[in-house]
KEKENU-642531 format. One line per field, with one value per residue (C-alpha): residue number from 1; x, y, z; residue in one letter. Coordinates in steps of 0.25 Angstrom, whole numbers, plus 5000, padded with zeros to 4 digits. Example, Ala and Ser with C-alpha at 12.3 -4.5 7.8 and 13.67 -1.06 7.14 Angstrom:
! residues 2
seq (1:2);
px (5049:5055);
py (4982:4996);
pz (5031:5029);
type (A:S);
! end
This chain:
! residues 407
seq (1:2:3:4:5:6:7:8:9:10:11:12:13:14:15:16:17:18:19:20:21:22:23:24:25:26:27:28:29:30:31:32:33:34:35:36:37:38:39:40:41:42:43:44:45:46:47:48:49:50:51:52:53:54:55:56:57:58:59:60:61:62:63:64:65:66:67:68:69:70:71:72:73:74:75:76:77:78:79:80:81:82:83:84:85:86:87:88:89:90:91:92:93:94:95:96:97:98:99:100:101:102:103:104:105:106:107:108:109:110:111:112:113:114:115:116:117:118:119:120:121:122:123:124:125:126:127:128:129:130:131:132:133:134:135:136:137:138:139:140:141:142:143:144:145:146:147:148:149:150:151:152:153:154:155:156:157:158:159:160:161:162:163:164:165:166:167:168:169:170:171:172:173:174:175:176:177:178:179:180:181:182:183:184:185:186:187:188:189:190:191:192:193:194:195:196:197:198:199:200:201:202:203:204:205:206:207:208:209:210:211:212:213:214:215:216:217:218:219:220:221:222:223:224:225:226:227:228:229:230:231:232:233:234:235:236:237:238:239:240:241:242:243:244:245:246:247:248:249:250:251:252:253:254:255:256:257:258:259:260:261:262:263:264:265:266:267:268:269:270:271:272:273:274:275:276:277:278:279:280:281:282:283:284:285:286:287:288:289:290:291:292:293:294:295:296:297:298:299:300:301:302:303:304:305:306:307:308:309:310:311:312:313:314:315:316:317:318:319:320:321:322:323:324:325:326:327:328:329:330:331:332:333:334:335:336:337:338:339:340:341:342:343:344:345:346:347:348:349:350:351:352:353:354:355:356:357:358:359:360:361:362:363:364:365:366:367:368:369:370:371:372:373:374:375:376:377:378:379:380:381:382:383:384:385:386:387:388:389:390:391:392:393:394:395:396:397:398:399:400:401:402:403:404:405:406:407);
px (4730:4736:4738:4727:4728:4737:4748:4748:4749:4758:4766:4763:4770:4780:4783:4782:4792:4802:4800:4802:4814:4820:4818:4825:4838:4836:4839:4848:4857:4856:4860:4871:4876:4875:4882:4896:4894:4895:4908:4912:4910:4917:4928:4932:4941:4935:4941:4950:4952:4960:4975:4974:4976:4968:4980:4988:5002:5013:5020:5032:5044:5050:5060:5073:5077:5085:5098:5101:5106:5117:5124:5119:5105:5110:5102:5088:5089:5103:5118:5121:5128:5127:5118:5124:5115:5118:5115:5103:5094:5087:5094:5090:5089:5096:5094:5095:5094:5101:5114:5114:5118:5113:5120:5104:5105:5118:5114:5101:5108:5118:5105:5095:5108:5117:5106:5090:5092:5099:5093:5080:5085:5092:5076:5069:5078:5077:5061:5061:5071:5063:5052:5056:5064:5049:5041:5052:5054:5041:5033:5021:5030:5041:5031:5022:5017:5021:5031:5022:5032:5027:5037:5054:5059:5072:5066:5055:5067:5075:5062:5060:5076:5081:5068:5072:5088:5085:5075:5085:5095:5085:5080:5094:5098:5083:5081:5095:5091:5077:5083:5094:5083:5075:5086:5083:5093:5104:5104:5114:5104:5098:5083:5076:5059:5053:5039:5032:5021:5012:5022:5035:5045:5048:5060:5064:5077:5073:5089:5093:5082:5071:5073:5063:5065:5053:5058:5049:5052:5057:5050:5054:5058:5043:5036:5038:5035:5046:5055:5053:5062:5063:5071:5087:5096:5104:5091:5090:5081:5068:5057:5068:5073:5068:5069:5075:5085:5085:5099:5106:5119:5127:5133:5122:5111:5097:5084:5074:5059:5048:5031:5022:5013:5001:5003:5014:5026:5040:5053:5063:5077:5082:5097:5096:5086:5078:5062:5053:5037:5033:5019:5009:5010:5021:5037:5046:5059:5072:5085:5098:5114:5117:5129:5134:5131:5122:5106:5097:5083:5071:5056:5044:5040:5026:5015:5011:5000:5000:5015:5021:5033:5035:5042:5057:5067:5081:5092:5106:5115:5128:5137:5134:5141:5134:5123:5123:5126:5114:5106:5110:5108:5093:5091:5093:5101:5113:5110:5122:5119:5105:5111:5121:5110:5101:5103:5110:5105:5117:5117:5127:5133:5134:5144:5141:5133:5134:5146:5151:5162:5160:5170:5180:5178:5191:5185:5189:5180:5174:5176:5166:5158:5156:5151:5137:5133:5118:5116:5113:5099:5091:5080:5068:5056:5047:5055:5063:5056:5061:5064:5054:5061:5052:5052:5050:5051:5061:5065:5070:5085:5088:5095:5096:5084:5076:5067:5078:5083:5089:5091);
py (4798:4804:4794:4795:4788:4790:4786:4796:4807:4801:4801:4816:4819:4812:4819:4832:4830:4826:4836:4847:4837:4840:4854:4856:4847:4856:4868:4864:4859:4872:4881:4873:4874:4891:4892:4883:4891:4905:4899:4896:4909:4917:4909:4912:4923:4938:4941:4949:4963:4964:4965:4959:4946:4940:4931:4939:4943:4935:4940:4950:4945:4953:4963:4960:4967:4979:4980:4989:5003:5002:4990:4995:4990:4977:4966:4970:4986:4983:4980:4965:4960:4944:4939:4933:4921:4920:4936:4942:4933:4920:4907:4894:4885:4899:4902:4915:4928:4933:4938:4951:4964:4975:4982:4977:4964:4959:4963:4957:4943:4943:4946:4934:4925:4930:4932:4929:4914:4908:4915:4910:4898:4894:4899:4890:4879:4882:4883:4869:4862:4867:4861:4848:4848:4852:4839:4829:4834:4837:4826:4818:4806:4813:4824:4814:4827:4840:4851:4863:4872:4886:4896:4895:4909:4905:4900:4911:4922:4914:4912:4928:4932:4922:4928:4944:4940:4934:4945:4956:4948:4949:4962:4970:4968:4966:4981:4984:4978:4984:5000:4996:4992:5006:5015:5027:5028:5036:5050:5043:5031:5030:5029:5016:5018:5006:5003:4991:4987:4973:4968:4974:4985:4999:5006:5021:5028:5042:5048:5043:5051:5041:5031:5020:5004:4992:4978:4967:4952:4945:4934:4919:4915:4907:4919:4931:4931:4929:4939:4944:4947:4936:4932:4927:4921:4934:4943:4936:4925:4920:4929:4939:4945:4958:4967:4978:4979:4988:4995:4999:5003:4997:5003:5014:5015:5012:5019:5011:5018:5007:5010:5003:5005:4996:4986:4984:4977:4974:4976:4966:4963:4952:4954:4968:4964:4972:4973:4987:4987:4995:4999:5008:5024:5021:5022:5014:5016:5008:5007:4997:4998:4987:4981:4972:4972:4961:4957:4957:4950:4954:4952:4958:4954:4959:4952:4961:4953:4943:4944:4946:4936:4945:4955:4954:4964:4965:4975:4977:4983:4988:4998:5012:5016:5007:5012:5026:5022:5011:5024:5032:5019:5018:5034:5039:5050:5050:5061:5068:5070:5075:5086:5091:5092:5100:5115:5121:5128:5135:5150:5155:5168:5178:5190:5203:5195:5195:5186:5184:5193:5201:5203:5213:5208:5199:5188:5179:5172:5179:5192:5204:5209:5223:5234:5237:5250:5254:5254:5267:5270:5266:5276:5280:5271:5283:5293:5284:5275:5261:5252:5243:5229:5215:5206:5192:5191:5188:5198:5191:5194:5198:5188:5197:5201:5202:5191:5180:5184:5170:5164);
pz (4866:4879:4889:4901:4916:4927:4919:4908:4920:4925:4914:4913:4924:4923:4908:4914:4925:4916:4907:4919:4923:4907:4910:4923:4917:4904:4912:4920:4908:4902:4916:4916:4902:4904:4915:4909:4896:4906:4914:4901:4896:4909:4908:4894:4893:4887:4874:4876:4868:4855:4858:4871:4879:4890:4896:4908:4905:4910:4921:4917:4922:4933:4932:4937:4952:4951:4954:4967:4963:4974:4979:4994:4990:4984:4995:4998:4998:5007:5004:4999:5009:5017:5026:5037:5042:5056:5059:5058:5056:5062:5063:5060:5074:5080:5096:5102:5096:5083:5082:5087:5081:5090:5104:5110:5104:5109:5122:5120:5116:5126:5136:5131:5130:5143:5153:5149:5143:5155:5165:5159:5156:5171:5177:5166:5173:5186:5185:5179:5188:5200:5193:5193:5205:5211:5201:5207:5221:5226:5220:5226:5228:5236:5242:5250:5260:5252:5258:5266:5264:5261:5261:5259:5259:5253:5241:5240:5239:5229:5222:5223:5220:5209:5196:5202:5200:5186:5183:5185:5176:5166:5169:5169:5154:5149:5154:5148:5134:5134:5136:5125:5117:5118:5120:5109:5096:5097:5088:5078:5075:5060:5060:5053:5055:5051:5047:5048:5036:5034:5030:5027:5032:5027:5033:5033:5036:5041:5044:5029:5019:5025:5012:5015:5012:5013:5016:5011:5015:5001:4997:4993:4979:4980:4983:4974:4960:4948:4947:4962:4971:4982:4995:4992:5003:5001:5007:5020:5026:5023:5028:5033:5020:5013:5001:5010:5019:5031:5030:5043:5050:5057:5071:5070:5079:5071:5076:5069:5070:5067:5065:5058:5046:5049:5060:5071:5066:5073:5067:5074:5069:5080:5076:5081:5094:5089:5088:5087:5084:5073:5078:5066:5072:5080:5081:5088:5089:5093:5090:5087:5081:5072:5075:5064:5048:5042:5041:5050:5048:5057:5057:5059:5074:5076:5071:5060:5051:5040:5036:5048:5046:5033:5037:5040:5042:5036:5043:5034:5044:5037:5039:5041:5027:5019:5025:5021:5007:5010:5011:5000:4990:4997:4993:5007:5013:5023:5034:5032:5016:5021:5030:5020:5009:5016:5019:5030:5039:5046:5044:5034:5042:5030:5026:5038:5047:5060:5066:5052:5046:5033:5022:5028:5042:5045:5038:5050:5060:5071:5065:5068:5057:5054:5061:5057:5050:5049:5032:5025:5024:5011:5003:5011:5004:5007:4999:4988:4979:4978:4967:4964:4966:4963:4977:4976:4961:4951:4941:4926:4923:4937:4945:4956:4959:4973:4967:4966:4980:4986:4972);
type (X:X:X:X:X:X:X:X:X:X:X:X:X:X:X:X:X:X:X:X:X:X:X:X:X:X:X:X:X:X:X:X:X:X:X:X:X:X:X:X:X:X:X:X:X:X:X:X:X:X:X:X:X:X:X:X:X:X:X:X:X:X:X:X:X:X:X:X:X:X:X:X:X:X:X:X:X:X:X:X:X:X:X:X:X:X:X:X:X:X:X:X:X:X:X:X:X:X:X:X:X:X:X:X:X:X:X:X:X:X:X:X:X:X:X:X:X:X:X:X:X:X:X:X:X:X:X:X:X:X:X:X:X:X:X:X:X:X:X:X:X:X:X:X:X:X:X:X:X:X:X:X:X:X:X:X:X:X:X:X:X:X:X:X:X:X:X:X:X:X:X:X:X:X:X:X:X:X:X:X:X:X:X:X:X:X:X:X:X:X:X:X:X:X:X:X:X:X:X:X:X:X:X:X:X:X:X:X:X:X:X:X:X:X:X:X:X:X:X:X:X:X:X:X:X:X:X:X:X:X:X:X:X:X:X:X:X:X:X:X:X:X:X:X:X:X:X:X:X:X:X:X:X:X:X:X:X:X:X:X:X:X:X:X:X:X:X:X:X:X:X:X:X:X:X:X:X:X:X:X:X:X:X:X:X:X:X:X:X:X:X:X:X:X:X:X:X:X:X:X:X:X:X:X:X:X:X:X:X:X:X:X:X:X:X:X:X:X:X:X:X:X:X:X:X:X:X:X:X:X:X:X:X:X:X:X:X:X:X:X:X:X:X:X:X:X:X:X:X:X:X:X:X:X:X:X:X:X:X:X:X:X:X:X:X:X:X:X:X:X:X:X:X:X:X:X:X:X:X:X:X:X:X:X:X:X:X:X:X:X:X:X:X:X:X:X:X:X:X:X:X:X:X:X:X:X:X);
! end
Protein backbone atom coordinates (compact mmCIF):
# COMPACT_ATOMS: atom_id res chain seq x y z
CA UNK A 1 0.00 0.00 0.00
CA UNK A 2 1.20 3.75 -0.91
CA UNK A 3 1.70 5.77 1.95
CA UNK A 4 -1.28 8.52 2.26
CA UNK A 5 -1.23 11.96 4.58
CA UNK A 6 0.82 14.82 4.48
CA UNK A 7 3.94 12.93 4.95
CA UNK A 8 3.79 10.72 1.88
CA UNK A 9 3.46 14.29 -0.17
CA UNK A 10 5.91 15.31 1.17
CA UNK A 11 8.13 12.93 0.72
CA UNK A 12 6.87 13.03 -2.98
CA UNK A 13 8.38 16.18 -3.51
CA UNK A 14 11.11 15.84 -2.03
CA UNK A 15 12.02 12.43 -4.49
CA UNK A 16 11.17 14.53 -7.19
CA UNK A 17 13.52 17.45 -6.65
CA UNK A 18 16.45 15.10 -6.09
CA UNK A 19 15.82 13.33 -9.05
CA UNK A 20 15.86 16.73 -11.17
CA UNK A 21 18.87 17.67 -8.88
CA UNK A 22 20.53 14.08 -10.26
CA UNK A 23 19.66 15.36 -13.72
CA UNK A 24 21.10 18.61 -13.63
CA UNK A 25 24.70 17.18 -11.95
CA UNK A 26 24.31 14.31 -14.87
CA UNK A 27 24.49 16.77 -17.53
CA UNK A 28 26.72 18.77 -16.16
CA UNK A 29 29.40 15.97 -15.83
CA UNK A 30 28.76 14.87 -19.14
CA UNK A 31 29.27 18.82 -20.77
CA UNK A 32 32.39 18.78 -19.18
CA UNK A 33 33.78 15.41 -20.10
CA UNK A 34 33.07 16.53 -24.06
CA UNK A 35 34.53 19.62 -24.12
CA UNK A 36 38.50 18.06 -22.35
CA UNK A 37 38.02 14.98 -24.98
CA UNK A 38 37.55 18.10 -28.03
CA UNK A 39 41.00 20.13 -26.38
CA UNK A 40 42.14 16.93 -26.36
CA UNK A 41 41.52 16.23 -29.74
CA UNK A 42 42.71 19.79 -31.12
CA UNK A 43 45.83 19.46 -29.50
CA UNK A 44 46.95 16.28 -30.84
CA UNK A 45 48.97 16.80 -33.88
CA UNK A 46 47.04 15.84 -37.70
CA UNK A 47 48.71 12.79 -39.09
CA UNK A 48 50.68 13.78 -41.28
CA UNK A 49 50.98 12.42 -45.09
CA UNK A 50 53.21 9.65 -45.97
CA UNK A 51 56.98 10.65 -46.31
CA UNK A 52 56.66 13.67 -44.39
CA UNK A 53 57.25 15.20 -40.92
CA UNK A 54 55.31 17.42 -38.66
CA UNK A 55 58.34 18.81 -36.58
CA UNK A 56 59.98 22.22 -38.08
CA UNK A 57 63.32 21.86 -39.48
CA UNK A 58 66.03 23.07 -37.60
CA UNK A 59 67.47 26.10 -38.41
CA UNK A 60 70.32 25.76 -41.20
CA UNK A 61 73.42 27.01 -40.09
CA UNK A 62 74.36 30.27 -41.74
CA UNK A 63 76.67 30.66 -44.54
CA UNK A 64 79.88 32.08 -43.78
CA UNK A 65 80.43 36.19 -44.96
CA UNK A 66 82.05 36.48 -47.99
CA UNK A 67 85.32 37.77 -48.41
CA UNK A 68 85.58 41.32 -50.15
CA UNK A 69 86.59 40.91 -53.82
CA UNK A 70 89.13 44.00 -53.33
CA UNK A 71 91.00 44.85 -50.26
CA UNK A 72 89.47 48.52 -50.93
CA UNK A 73 86.07 46.99 -49.37
CA UNK A 74 87.75 45.10 -46.60
CA UNK A 75 85.89 47.20 -43.39
CA UNK A 76 82.30 47.81 -43.87
CA UNK A 77 82.19 48.46 -47.88
CA UNK A 78 85.45 50.95 -47.02
CA UNK A 79 89.21 50.40 -46.57
CA UNK A 80 90.52 48.60 -43.29
CA UNK A 81 92.09 51.01 -41.75
CA UNK A 82 92.16 52.28 -37.35
CA UNK A 83 89.82 54.12 -35.65
CA UNK A 84 91.44 56.62 -33.92
CA UNK A 85 89.29 57.09 -30.47
CA UNK A 86 89.80 60.57 -29.66
CA UNK A 87 88.70 61.89 -33.34
CA UNK A 88 85.52 61.71 -34.77
CA UNK A 89 83.58 60.64 -32.29
CA UNK A 90 81.93 61.46 -28.71
CA UNK A 91 84.13 61.22 -25.83
CA UNK A 92 83.31 59.99 -22.48
CA UNK A 93 83.10 62.84 -19.73
CA UNK A 94 84.29 65.21 -22.97
CA UNK A 95 83.41 69.27 -22.97
CA UNK A 96 83.28 71.09 -25.94
CA UNK A 97 82.88 70.26 -29.53
CA UNK A 98 84.76 67.54 -31.27
CA UNK A 99 87.78 67.75 -32.90
CA UNK A 100 87.41 69.45 -35.85
CA UNK A 101 88.26 68.48 -39.29
CA UNK A 102 86.59 71.21 -41.62
CA UNK A 103 87.80 75.11 -42.84
CA UNK A 104 83.93 75.97 -41.10
CA UNK A 105 84.69 73.87 -38.12
CA UNK A 106 87.89 75.38 -36.99
CA UNK A 107 86.48 78.47 -37.41
CA UNK A 108 83.47 77.60 -35.59
CA UNK A 109 85.65 76.20 -32.50
CA UNK A 110 87.84 78.84 -32.28
CA UNK A 111 84.39 81.12 -32.28
CA UNK A 112 82.41 79.17 -29.44
CA UNK A 113 85.90 78.85 -27.52
CA UNK A 114 87.69 82.34 -28.31
CA UNK A 115 84.76 84.63 -28.18
CA UNK A 116 80.76 83.22 -27.23
CA UNK A 117 81.93 81.27 -23.91
CA UNK A 118 83.54 83.94 -22.16
CA UNK A 119 81.60 86.68 -23.14
CA UNK A 120 78.62 84.57 -22.06
CA UNK A 121 80.38 83.62 -19.13
CA UNK A 122 81.80 87.18 -17.79
CA UNK A 123 77.59 88.53 -18.48
CA UNK A 124 76.29 85.41 -16.58
CA UNK A 125 78.75 86.75 -13.71
CA UNK A 126 78.17 89.93 -13.79
CA UNK A 127 74.25 89.37 -13.81
CA UNK A 128 74.61 87.54 -10.70
CA UNK A 129 77.09 89.52 -8.78
CA UNK A 130 74.84 92.49 -9.29
CA UNK A 131 72.18 90.36 -7.93
CA UNK A 132 73.64 89.85 -4.79
CA UNK A 133 75.36 92.91 -4.31
CA UNK A 134 71.39 94.24 -4.77
CA UNK A 135 70.05 91.10 -2.04
CA UNK A 136 72.90 92.51 0.51
CA UNK A 137 72.87 96.02 -0.10
CA UNK A 138 69.40 97.23 -0.41
CA UNK A 139 67.93 95.01 2.24
CA UNK A 140 65.10 95.95 4.67
CA UNK A 141 67.48 96.21 7.60
CA UNK A 142 69.86 98.73 5.91
CA UNK A 143 67.11 100.39 3.88
CA UNK A 144 64.88 101.57 6.76
CA UNK A 145 63.19 104.52 4.08
CA UNK A 146 63.93 103.21 0.35
CA UNK A 147 66.04 105.45 -2.11
CA UNK A 148 63.37 107.64 -4.55
CA UNK A 149 65.63 107.88 -7.16
CA UNK A 150 64.12 107.35 -10.47
CA UNK A 151 66.40 107.99 -13.14
CA UNK A 152 70.61 107.98 -13.36
CA UNK A 153 71.70 108.67 -16.90
CA UNK A 154 75.04 107.36 -16.56
CA UNK A 155 73.82 103.94 -15.63
CA UNK A 156 70.91 104.14 -18.27
CA UNK A 157 73.63 104.39 -21.25
CA UNK A 158 76.11 101.97 -19.73
CA UNK A 159 73.07 99.80 -19.28
CA UNK A 160 72.14 100.62 -23.23
CA UNK A 161 76.04 100.37 -24.65
CA UNK A 162 77.71 97.43 -22.83
CA UNK A 163 74.46 94.31 -24.57
CA UNK A 164 75.09 96.45 -28.30
CA UNK A 165 79.10 96.12 -27.78
CA UNK A 166 78.76 92.31 -26.71
CA UNK A 167 76.16 91.77 -29.47
CA UNK A 168 78.41 92.96 -32.24
CA UNK A 169 81.23 90.87 -30.88
CA UNK A 170 78.96 88.05 -31.28
CA UNK A 171 77.23 89.23 -34.26
CA UNK A 172 80.48 89.82 -36.61
CA UNK A 173 81.84 86.14 -36.74
CA UNK A 174 78.36 84.52 -36.23
CA UNK A 175 77.22 86.36 -39.63
CA UNK A 176 80.73 85.37 -40.98
CA UNK A 177 80.26 81.48 -39.93
CA UNK A 178 76.70 81.55 -41.25
CA UNK A 179 77.64 82.79 -45.18
CA UNK A 180 80.73 80.26 -44.89
CA UNK A 181 78.14 77.87 -43.96
CA UNK A 182 75.80 78.45 -47.10
CA UNK A 183 78.30 79.56 -49.61
CA UNK A 184 77.62 77.30 -52.81
CA UNK A 185 80.16 74.42 -53.85
CA UNK A 186 82.86 75.14 -56.14
CA UNK A 187 82.63 73.57 -59.93
CA UNK A 188 85.30 71.09 -58.87
CA UNK A 189 83.17 69.57 -55.88
CA UNK A 190 82.09 65.83 -56.16
CA UNK A 191 78.46 65.42 -55.62
CA UNK A 192 77.08 63.00 -52.58
CA UNK A 193 72.91 63.17 -52.51
CA UNK A 194 71.65 61.53 -49.70
CA UNK A 195 68.32 60.14 -48.92
CA UNK A 196 66.92 59.66 -45.68
CA UNK A 197 64.54 56.19 -44.90
CA UNK A 198 62.72 55.14 -41.51
CA UNK A 199 65.43 54.11 -40.55
CA UNK A 200 68.41 53.88 -42.39
CA UNK A 201 70.66 55.81 -45.26
CA UNK A 202 70.98 55.31 -48.86
CA UNK A 203 73.85 57.29 -50.57
CA UNK A 204 74.46 58.01 -54.41
CA UNK A 205 77.33 59.39 -56.23
CA UNK A 206 76.07 60.90 -59.34
CA UNK A 207 79.84 62.37 -60.91
CA UNK A 208 81.15 58.46 -60.53
CA UNK A 209 78.29 56.23 -62.64
CA UNK A 210 75.72 57.11 -59.64
CA UNK A 211 76.77 53.49 -58.00
CA UNK A 212 74.59 53.59 -54.76
CA UNK A 213 75.52 52.28 -51.21
CA UNK A 214 72.72 51.73 -47.97
CA UNK A 215 74.21 51.86 -44.51
CA UNK A 216 72.32 50.09 -41.73
CA UNK A 217 73.37 50.35 -37.89
CA UNK A 218 75.18 46.91 -36.83
CA UNK A 219 73.64 45.25 -34.24
CA UNK A 220 75.02 43.77 -30.95
CA UNK A 221 76.58 40.10 -30.66
CA UNK A 222 72.93 39.73 -28.28
CA UNK A 223 70.82 40.87 -30.87
CA UNK A 224 71.29 39.12 -34.22
CA UNK A 225 70.86 35.63 -34.75
CA UNK A 226 73.83 32.85 -35.11
CA UNK A 227 75.66 33.31 -37.69
CA UNK A 228 74.80 36.99 -38.26
CA UNK A 229 76.76 39.69 -38.79
CA UNK A 230 77.06 41.99 -35.71
CA UNK A 231 79.05 45.20 -34.37
CA UNK A 232 83.09 44.50 -33.55
CA UNK A 233 85.27 47.25 -31.74
CA UNK A 234 86.97 47.50 -35.29
CA UNK A 235 83.58 48.95 -36.88
CA UNK A 236 83.07 51.72 -34.49
CA UNK A 237 81.06 52.64 -31.47
CA UNK A 238 77.99 51.33 -30.03
CA UNK A 239 75.05 52.77 -31.85
CA UNK A 240 77.40 54.71 -34.37
CA UNK A 241 78.73 51.83 -36.35
CA UNK A 242 77.29 50.60 -39.73
CA UNK A 243 77.58 48.07 -42.59
CA UNK A 244 78.50 50.83 -45.01
CA UNK A 245 80.92 53.16 -45.02
CA UNK A 246 80.46 56.49 -46.75
CA UNK A 247 83.71 57.05 -48.91
CA UNK A 248 85.17 60.44 -49.42
CA UNK A 249 88.10 62.69 -50.40
CA UNK A 250 90.06 64.28 -48.60
CA UNK A 251 91.19 68.16 -49.65
CA UNK A 252 88.29 68.07 -52.17
CA UNK A 253 85.28 70.12 -51.78
CA UNK A 254 82.12 67.60 -51.27
CA UNK A 255 78.67 68.88 -52.53
CA UNK A 256 76.47 66.72 -50.41
CA UNK A 257 72.59 66.78 -51.91
CA UNK A 258 70.07 65.47 -49.09
CA UNK A 259 65.95 64.50 -49.50
CA UNK A 260 63.81 62.32 -48.09
CA UNK A 261 61.82 59.24 -48.89
CA UNK A 262 59.13 59.50 -46.27
CA UNK A 263 59.56 61.85 -43.37
CA UNK A 264 62.25 64.72 -42.45
CA UNK A 265 65.40 63.48 -41.36
CA UNK A 266 68.92 65.28 -40.67
CA UNK A 267 72.22 64.25 -41.60
CA UNK A 268 74.72 65.68 -39.16
CA UNK A 269 78.38 64.67 -38.80
CA UNK A 270 79.70 66.94 -35.65
CA UNK A 271 83.37 66.45 -36.71
CA UNK A 272 82.71 68.41 -39.98
CA UNK A 273 80.14 70.97 -38.23
CA UNK A 274 77.85 70.13 -40.25
CA UNK A 275 74.12 69.39 -40.23
CA UNK A 276 71.49 69.55 -43.33
CA UNK A 277 67.59 68.40 -43.34
CA UNK A 278 66.68 65.99 -45.63
CA UNK A 279 62.84 66.98 -46.12
CA UNK A 280 60.52 64.19 -48.60
CA UNK A 281 60.08 66.44 -52.37
CA UNK A 282 62.77 68.62 -51.28
CA UNK A 283 66.79 69.13 -52.00
CA UNK A 284 68.92 70.90 -49.89
CA UNK A 285 72.21 71.33 -50.65
CA UNK A 286 75.49 72.44 -48.82
CA UNK A 287 78.94 71.76 -48.78
CA UNK A 288 82.26 70.95 -46.91
CA UNK A 289 86.42 69.96 -47.57
CA UNK A 290 87.68 67.41 -45.44
CA UNK A 291 90.57 68.11 -44.17
CA UNK A 292 92.25 65.16 -42.35
CA UNK A 293 91.94 61.22 -43.14
CA UNK A 294 90.11 59.09 -40.32
CA UNK A 295 86.31 58.14 -39.29
CA UNK A 296 83.84 60.27 -38.59
CA UNK A 297 80.49 59.16 -36.76
CA UNK A 298 77.37 61.28 -37.03
CA UNK A 299 73.51 60.91 -36.17
CA UNK A 300 70.39 61.41 -37.43
CA UNK A 301 69.37 64.70 -35.56
CA UNK A 302 65.76 65.18 -36.39
CA UNK A 303 63.29 63.27 -34.66
CA UNK A 304 62.05 60.91 -37.44
CA UNK A 305 59.76 58.00 -35.50
CA UNK A 306 60.38 55.10 -33.49
CA UNK A 307 63.98 54.36 -34.31
CA UNK A 308 65.31 57.65 -34.50
CA UNK A 309 68.44 56.91 -32.34
CA UNK A 310 69.13 54.15 -35.04
CA UNK A 311 70.35 55.81 -37.58
CA UNK A 312 74.13 56.67 -37.55
CA UNK A 313 76.25 57.95 -40.05
CA UNK A 314 79.83 56.85 -40.70
CA UNK A 315 82.31 59.24 -43.17
CA UNK A 316 85.80 57.27 -44.32
CA UNK A 317 87.81 60.35 -45.50
CA UNK A 318 90.97 58.90 -47.32
CA UNK A 319 93.03 60.19 -49.93
CA UNK A 320 91.68 61.28 -53.30
CA UNK A 321 93.70 57.98 -55.01
CA UNK A 322 92.30 55.62 -52.84
CA UNK A 323 89.33 57.01 -53.57
CA UNK A 324 89.08 56.54 -57.42
CA UNK A 325 90.19 53.10 -56.95
CA UNK A 326 87.47 53.02 -53.99
CA UNK A 327 85.18 53.67 -56.86
CA UNK A 328 86.20 51.47 -59.33
CA UNK A 329 86.24 48.35 -56.55
CA UNK A 330 82.24 49.58 -55.80
CA UNK A 331 81.43 49.27 -59.93
CA UNK A 332 81.53 53.05 -60.60
CA UNK A 333 83.22 55.06 -63.14
CA UNK A 334 85.95 57.76 -62.91
CA UNK A 335 84.78 60.92 -65.06
CA UNK A 336 87.72 61.05 -67.10
CA UNK A 337 87.24 57.06 -68.20
CA UNK A 338 83.53 58.10 -69.02
CA UNK A 339 84.40 61.05 -71.48
CA UNK A 340 87.08 59.09 -73.22
CA UNK A 341 84.53 56.16 -73.68
CA UNK A 342 81.94 58.03 -75.15
CA UNK A 343 82.11 59.22 -78.75
CA UNK A 344 83.33 62.37 -79.93
CA UNK A 345 81.74 64.70 -81.20
CA UNK A 346 84.50 67.11 -82.97
CA UNK A 347 84.31 67.36 -86.62
CA UNK A 348 86.71 65.09 -88.39
CA UNK A 349 87.83 67.76 -91.44
CA UNK A 350 88.00 65.35 -94.55
CA UNK A 351 90.31 65.01 -97.80
CA UNK A 352 89.04 68.46 -100.28
CA UNK A 353 86.98 70.08 -97.75
CA UNK A 354 86.93 73.37 -97.20
CA UNK A 355 90.07 74.73 -95.13
CA UNK A 356 91.71 71.27 -95.27
CA UNK A 357 94.20 70.50 -97.90
CA UNK A 358 93.75 67.72 -100.42
CA UNK A 359 96.39 65.20 -101.55
CA UNK A 360 98.63 67.34 -104.14
CA UNK A 361 98.06 70.58 -102.23
CA UNK A 362 101.31 71.15 -100.18
CA UNK A 363 100.18 68.93 -97.71
CA UNK A 364 101.29 71.62 -95.02
CA UNK A 365 99.09 73.45 -92.54
CA UNK A 366 97.07 76.31 -93.75
CA UNK A 367 97.36 75.46 -97.17
CA UNK A 368 94.66 76.47 -99.84
CA UNK A 369 92.76 73.89 -101.27
CA UNK A 370 91.90 73.53 -105.01
CA UNK A 371 90.17 75.57 -107.15
CA UNK A 372 86.70 74.49 -107.80
CA UNK A 373 85.71 73.31 -111.26
CA UNK A 374 81.80 72.85 -111.81
CA UNK A 375 81.64 68.52 -112.63
CA UNK A 376 80.74 67.30 -115.97
CA UNK A 377 77.30 67.00 -116.48
CA UNK A 378 75.48 63.32 -116.09
CA UNK A 379 72.69 61.50 -118.52
CA UNK A 380 69.54 63.36 -118.81
CA UNK A 381 66.93 61.02 -116.80
CA UNK A 382 64.37 62.05 -119.43
CA UNK A 383 66.14 60.68 -122.42
CA UNK A 384 68.50 57.94 -120.84
CA UNK A 385 67.18 55.06 -118.92
CA UNK A 386 68.86 54.37 -115.52
CA UNK A 387 69.97 51.31 -113.94
CA UNK A 388 67.71 50.01 -111.65
CA UNK A 389 69.76 50.07 -108.28
CA UNK A 390 67.90 48.70 -104.68
CA UNK A 391 67.96 51.61 -101.88
CA UNK A 392 67.89 50.75 -98.47
CA UNK A 393 68.36 47.06 -98.93
CA UNK A 394 71.08 44.69 -98.84
CA UNK A 395 71.95 42.84 -101.77
CA UNK A 396 73.70 39.02 -100.70
CA UNK A 397 77.44 38.70 -101.92
CA UNK A 398 77.78 42.23 -102.57
CA UNK A 399 79.59 44.08 -99.75
CA UNK A 400 79.56 47.24 -101.45
CA UNK A 401 76.31 47.88 -102.18
CA UNK A 402 74.08 50.97 -101.70
CA UNK A 403 72.27 48.99 -98.90
CA UNK A 404 75.28 48.59 -96.65
CA UNK A 405 76.17 52.18 -97.01
CA UNK A 406 77.92 53.15 -93.59
CA UNK A 407 78.85 49.56 -92.66
Amino acid sequence: MKPRGPLAGRRTKVMGRMRKGLFKLAMVAALAFGGLTAAGAQQQPAAAPPGTSNTAPATAAAPATAQPASPLLAQNGAPAIAIDPDVGQPQPEGLGVQPQVTTNGKFASWFHNIILMPVITAISIFVLGLLVWVVIRYRKARNTIPSKTSHNTAIEVAWTLIPVIALVMIAVPSIGLLQAQFKPAPANAITLKVIGNQWYWTYSYPDFGDFEITANMLKERDQVQPGDRFRTDADGPRLLAVDNRVVLPVGVPIRLITTSADVIHSWAVPAFWFKLDAIPGRLNESSFTIDKPGIYFGQCSELCGARHAYMPIAVQAVSPAVFRQWVLAKGGTLPGAAAAAAPSAEVIPQPGAPGNAGPGAGGGVGAQPPAFTTPPAGPNPGTTALPATPQGATRNGDVGGAGNAGQ
